[in-house]
KOLFIZA-413887 format. One line per 2 residues: number of its first residue (from 1); their letters; for each residue x, y, z of N, C-alpha, C. Coordinates in nm, 3 decimals, padded with zeros to 5 digits. Example, Ala and Ser with C-alpha at 12.3 -4.5 7.8 and 13.67 -1.06 7.14 Angstrom:
! residues 2
1	AS	01.319/-00.569/00.780/01.230/-00.450/00.780/01.320/-00.330/00.780; 01.285/-00.225/00.708/01.367/-00.106/00.714/01.290/00.003/00.787
//
This chain:
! residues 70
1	XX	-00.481/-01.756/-00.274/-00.490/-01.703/-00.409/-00.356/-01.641/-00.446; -00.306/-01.673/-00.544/-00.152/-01.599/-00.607/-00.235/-01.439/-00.670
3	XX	-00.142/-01.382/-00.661/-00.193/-01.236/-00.672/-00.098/-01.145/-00.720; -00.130/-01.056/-00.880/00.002/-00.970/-00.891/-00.033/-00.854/-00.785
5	XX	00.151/-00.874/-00.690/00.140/-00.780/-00.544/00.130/-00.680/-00.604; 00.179/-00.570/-00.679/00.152/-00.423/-00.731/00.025/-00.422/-00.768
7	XX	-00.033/-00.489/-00.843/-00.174/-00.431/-00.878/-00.267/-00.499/-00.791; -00.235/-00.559/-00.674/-00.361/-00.565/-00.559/-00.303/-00.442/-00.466
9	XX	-00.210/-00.411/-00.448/-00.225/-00.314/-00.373/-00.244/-00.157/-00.386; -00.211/-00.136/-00.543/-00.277/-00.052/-00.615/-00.398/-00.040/-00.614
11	XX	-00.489/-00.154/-00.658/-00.586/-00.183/-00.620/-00.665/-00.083/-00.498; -00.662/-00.190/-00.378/-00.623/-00.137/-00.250/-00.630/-00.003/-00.244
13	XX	-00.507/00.069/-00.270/-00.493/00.210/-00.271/-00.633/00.313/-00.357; -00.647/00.253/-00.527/-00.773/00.305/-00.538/-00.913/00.347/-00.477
15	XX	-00.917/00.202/-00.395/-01.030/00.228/-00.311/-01.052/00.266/-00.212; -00.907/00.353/-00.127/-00.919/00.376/-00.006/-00.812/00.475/00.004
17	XX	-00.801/00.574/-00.107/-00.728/00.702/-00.093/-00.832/00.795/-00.025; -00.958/00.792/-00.002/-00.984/00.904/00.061/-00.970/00.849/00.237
19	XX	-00.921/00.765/00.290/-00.861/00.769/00.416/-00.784/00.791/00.445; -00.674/00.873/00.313/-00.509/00.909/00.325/-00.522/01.034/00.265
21	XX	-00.602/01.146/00.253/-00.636/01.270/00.176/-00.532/01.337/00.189; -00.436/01.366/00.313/-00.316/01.442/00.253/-00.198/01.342/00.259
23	XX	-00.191/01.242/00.266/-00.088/01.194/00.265/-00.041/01.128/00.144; 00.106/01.072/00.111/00.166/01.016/-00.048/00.161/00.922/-00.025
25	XX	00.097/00.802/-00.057/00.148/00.648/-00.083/00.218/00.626/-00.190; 00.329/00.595/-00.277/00.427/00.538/-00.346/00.423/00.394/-00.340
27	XX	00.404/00.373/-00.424/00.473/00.202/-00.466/00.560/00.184/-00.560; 00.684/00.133/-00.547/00.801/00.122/-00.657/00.798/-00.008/-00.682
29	XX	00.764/-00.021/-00.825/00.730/-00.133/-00.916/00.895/-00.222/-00.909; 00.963/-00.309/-00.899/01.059/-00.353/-00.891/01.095/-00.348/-01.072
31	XX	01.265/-00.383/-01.043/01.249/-00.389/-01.237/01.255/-00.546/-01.237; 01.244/-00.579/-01.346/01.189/-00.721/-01.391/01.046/-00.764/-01.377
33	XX	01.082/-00.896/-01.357/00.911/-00.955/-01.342/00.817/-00.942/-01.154; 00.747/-00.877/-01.221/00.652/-00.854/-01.100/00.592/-00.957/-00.989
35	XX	00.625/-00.985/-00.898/00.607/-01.110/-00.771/00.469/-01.136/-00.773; 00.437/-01.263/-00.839/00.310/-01.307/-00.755/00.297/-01.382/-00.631
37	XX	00.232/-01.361/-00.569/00.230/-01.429/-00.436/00.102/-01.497/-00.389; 00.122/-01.576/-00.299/-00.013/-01.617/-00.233/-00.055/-01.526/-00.093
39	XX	-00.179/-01.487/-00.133/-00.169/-01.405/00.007/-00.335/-01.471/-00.010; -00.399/-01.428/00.172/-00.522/-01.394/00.174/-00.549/-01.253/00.151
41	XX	-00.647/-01.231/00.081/-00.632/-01.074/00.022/-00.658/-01.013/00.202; -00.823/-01.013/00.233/-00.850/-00.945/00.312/-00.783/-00.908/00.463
43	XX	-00.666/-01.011/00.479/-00.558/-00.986/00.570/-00.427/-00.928/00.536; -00.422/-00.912/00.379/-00.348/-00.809/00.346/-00.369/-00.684/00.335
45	XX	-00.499/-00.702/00.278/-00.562/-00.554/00.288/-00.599/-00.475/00.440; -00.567/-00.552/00.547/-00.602/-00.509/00.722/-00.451/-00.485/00.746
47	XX	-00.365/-00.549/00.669/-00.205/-00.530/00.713/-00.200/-00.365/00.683; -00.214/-00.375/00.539/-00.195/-00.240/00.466/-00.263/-00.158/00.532
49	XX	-00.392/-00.150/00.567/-00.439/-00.065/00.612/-00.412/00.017/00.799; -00.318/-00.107/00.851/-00.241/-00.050/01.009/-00.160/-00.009/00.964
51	XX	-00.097/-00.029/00.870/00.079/-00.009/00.832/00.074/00.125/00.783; -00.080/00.172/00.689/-00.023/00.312/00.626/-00.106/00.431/00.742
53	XX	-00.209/00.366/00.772/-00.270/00.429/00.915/-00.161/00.475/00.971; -00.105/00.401/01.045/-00.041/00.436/01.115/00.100/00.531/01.087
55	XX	00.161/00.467/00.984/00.235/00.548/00.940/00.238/00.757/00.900; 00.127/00.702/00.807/00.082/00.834/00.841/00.027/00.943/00.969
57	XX	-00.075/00.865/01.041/-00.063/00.939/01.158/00.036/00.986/01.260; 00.132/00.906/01.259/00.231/00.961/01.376/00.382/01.002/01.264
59	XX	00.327/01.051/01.122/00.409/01.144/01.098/00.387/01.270/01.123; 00.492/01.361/01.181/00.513/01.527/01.186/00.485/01.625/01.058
61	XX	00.465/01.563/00.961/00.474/01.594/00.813/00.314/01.645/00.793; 00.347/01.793/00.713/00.194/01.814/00.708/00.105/01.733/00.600
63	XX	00.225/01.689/00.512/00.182/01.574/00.391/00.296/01.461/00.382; 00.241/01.366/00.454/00.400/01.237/00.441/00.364/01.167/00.378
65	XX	00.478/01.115/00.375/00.488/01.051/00.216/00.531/00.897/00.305; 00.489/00.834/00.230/00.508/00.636/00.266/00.549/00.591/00.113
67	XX	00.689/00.508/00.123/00.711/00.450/-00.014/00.719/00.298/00.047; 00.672/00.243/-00.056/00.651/00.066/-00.049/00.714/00.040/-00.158
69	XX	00.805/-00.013/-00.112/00.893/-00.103/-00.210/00.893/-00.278/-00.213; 00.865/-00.356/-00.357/00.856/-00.453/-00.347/00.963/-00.539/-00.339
//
């Protein structure tokens, strides 16, 4: 499925900010036209979800911040 990447992972993020309660997720919208891509969602959405897991947990930060840039 081609997919606009910012608003699936926005997406994403809507539905699963309360597994990141103190932490910042950021996404920086690129300038120009926004990338569609082909992804399988639900293996993007398992990517995203080790990548900010994790990220966040083995930060020292009492609130860390994760920026995703496209």
């Amino acid at each position: 499925i081609r997919v606009d990447l910012i608003d699936m992972m926005n997406g994403f993020l809507a539905a699963n900010r309360h597994l990141f309660p103190n932490g910042q997720i950021h996404i920086e919208k690129p300038t120009g036209k926004v990338p569609m891509v082909s992804v399988v969602i639900p293996l993007f959405e398992i990517l995203l979800m080790n990548i900010l897991s994790n990220a966040i947990k083995y930060n020292k930060s009492e609130n860390p911040r994760v920026d995703i840039t496209v």
